[in-house]
C-alpha positions in Angstrom: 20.4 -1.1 -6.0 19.5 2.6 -6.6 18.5 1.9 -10.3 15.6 -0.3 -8.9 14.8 1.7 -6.0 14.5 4.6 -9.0 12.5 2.4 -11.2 10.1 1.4 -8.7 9.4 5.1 -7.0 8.8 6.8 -10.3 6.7 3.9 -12.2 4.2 3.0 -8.5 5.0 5.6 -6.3 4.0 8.4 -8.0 6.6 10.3 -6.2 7.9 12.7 -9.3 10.1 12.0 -12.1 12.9 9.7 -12.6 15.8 12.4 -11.6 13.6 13.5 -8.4 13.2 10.4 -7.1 17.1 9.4 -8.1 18.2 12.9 -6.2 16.0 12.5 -2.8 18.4 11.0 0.0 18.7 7.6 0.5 16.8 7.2 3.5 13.4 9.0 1.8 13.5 6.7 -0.9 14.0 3.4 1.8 10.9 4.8 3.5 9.0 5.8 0.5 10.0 1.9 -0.8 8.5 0.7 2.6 5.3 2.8 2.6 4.4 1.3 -1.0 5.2 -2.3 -0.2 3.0 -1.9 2.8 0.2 -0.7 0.5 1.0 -3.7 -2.0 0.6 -6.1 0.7 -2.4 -4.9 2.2 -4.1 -4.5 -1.6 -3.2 -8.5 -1.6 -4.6 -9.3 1.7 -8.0 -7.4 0.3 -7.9 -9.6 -3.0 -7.4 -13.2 -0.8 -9.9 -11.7 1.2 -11.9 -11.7 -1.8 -11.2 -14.0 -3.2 -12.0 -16.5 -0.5 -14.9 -15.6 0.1 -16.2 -15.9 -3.5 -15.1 -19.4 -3.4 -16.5 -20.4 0.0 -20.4 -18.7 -1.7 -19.4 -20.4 -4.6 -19.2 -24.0 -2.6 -22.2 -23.7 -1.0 -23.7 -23.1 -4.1 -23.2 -26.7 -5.0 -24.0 -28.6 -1.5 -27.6 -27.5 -1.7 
C-alpha cells in the first residue's frame, strides 16, 4: 500500500519529505523499502550478536 510505503520512507529512510517520497516512481521507493529492510536486519543480526555473547560471558561468570 503506497500510504505505508510513504510512511515508512519519510519517517526511517530519510529520503525527503512526505510528498517526495509519495511522487518518486514506484520502483525507487520498492528499492529504497529493500535497502532499508536490509539495514534493519543486519542492525538485528549485530544486537543477537550481542547479545549472545553477553549472555555466554555472563554464564561463565557463574560456573567458576
Amino acid at each position: 500500500m503506497i500510504t505505508d510505503e510513504v510512511y515508512y520512507l519519510s519517517r526511517h529512510g530519510q529520503i525527503g519529505s512526505i510528498n517526495e517520497v509519495a511522487n518518486l516512481p514506484t520502483w525507487k521507493r520498492r528499492y529504497y523499502l529493500y535497502k532499508l529492510n536490509e539495514e534493519f536486519e543486519k542492525q538485528k543480526e549485530e544486537i543477537d550478536k550481542a547479545k549472545r555473547k553477553s549472555s555466554n560471558g555472563a554464564a561463565s561468570k557463574f560456573r567458576k
